[in-house]
Residue frames relative to the residue before (quaternion, step in Angstrom):
aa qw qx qy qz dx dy dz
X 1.0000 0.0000 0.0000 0.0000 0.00 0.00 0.00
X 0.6047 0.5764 -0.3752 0.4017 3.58 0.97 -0.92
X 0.5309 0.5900 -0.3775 0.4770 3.89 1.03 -1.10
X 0.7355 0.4337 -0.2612 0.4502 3.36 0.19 -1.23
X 0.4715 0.6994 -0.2844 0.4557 3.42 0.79 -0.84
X 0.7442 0.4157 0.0714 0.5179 3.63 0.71 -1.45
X 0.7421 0.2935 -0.2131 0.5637 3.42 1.20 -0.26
X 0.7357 0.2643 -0.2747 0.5599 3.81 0.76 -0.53
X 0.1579 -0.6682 0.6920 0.2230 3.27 -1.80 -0.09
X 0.2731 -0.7125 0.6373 0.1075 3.64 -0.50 0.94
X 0.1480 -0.6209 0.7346 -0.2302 2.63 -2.05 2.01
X 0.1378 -0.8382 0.5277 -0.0081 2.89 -0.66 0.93
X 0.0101 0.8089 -0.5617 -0.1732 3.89 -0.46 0.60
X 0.1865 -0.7090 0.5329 0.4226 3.89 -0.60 0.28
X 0.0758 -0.7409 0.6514 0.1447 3.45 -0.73 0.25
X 0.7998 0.2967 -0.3751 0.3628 3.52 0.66 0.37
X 0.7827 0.3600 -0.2442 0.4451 3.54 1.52 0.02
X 0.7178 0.5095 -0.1616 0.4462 3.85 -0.37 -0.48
X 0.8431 -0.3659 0.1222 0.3747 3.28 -1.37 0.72
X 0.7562 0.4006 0.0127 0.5173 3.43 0.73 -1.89
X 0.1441 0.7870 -0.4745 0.3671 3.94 1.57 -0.09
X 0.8191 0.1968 -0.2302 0.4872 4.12 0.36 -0.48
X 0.6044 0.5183 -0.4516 0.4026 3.02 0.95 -0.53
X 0.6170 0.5931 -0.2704 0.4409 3.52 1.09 -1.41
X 0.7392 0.3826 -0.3222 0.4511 4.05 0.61 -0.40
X 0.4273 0.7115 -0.2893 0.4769 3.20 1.58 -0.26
X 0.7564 0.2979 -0.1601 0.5599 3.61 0.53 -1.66
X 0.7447 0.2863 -0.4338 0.4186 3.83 0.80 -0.22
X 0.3212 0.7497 -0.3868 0.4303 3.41 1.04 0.66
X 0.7367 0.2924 -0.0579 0.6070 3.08 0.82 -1.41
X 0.5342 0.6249 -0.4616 0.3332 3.70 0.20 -0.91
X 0.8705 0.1682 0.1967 0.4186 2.58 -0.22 -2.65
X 0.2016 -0.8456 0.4559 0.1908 3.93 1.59 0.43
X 0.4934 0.5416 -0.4592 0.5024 3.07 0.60 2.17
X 0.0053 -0.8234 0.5357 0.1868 3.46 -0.11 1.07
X 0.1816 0.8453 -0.4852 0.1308 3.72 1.12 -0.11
X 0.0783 0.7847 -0.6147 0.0176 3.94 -0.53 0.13
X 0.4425 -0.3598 -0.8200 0.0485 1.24 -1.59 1.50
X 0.1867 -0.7431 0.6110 0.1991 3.68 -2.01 -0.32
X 0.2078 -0.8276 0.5189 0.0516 2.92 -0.95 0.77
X 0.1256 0.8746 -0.4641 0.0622 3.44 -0.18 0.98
X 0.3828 -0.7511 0.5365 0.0380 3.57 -0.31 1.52
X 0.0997 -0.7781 0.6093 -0.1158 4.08 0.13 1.27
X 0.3706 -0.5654 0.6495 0.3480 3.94 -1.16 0.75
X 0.8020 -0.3218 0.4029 0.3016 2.75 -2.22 0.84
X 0.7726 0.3305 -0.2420 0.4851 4.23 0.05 0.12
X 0.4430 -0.8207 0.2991 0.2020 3.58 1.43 -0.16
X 0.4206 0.6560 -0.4030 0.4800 3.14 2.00 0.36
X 0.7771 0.3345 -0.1258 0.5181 3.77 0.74 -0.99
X 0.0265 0.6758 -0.7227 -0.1424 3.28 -1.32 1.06
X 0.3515 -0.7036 0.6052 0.1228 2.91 -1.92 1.63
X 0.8295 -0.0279 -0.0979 0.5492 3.83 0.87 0.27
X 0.1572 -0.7329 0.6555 0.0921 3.07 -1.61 0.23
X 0.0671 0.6313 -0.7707 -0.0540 3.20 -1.67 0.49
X 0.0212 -0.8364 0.5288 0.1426 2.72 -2.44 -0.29
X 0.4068 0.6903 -0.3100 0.5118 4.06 0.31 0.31
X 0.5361 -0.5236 0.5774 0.3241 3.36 -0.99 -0.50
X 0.0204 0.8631 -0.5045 0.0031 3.13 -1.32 1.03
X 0.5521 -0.5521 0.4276 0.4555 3.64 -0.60 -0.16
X 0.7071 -0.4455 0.3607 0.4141 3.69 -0.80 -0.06
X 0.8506 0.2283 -0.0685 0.4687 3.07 0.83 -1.33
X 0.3944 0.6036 -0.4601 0.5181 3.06 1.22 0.87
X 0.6477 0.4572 -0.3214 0.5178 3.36 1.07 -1.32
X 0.5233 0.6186 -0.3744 0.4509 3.60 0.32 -0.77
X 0.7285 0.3629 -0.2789 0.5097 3.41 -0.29 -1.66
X 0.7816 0.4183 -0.2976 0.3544 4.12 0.29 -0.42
X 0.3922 0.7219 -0.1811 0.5406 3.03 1.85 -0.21
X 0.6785 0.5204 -0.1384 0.4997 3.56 1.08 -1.76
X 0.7211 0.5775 -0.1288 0.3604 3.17 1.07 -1.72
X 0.5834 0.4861 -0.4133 0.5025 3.63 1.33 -0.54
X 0.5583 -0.6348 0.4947 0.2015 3.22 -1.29 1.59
């Protein structure tokens, strides 16, 4: 966990509660032309490149193991 820890930064948009909730399904709407939810989208260190994607629900160690898998 620590490795990972060191390699991602976690963002979080709500897109289904809180003030900004439309605005926030809106920009992943358009961005990443996915309204699926949850999403997960894994962006290089400058935010221009995405290096993976998921989406749905997962187990832990599912999420992990996809985590591991981004290059």
């Amino acid at each position: 966990m620590e490795e990972l820890k060191k390699r991602f930064v976690a963002v979080k948009l709500d897109t289904d509660t809180g003030p900004r909730a439309e605005e926030y399904l809106k920009l992943q709407e358009e961005r990443f032309r996915q309204p699926a939810r949850p999403l997960y989208i894994v962006l290089s260190a400058d935010g221009k490149t995405e290096l993976a994607r998921e989406w749905g629900s997962h187990s832990a160690d599912s999420f992990l193991e996809f985590l591991r898998s981004v290059p």
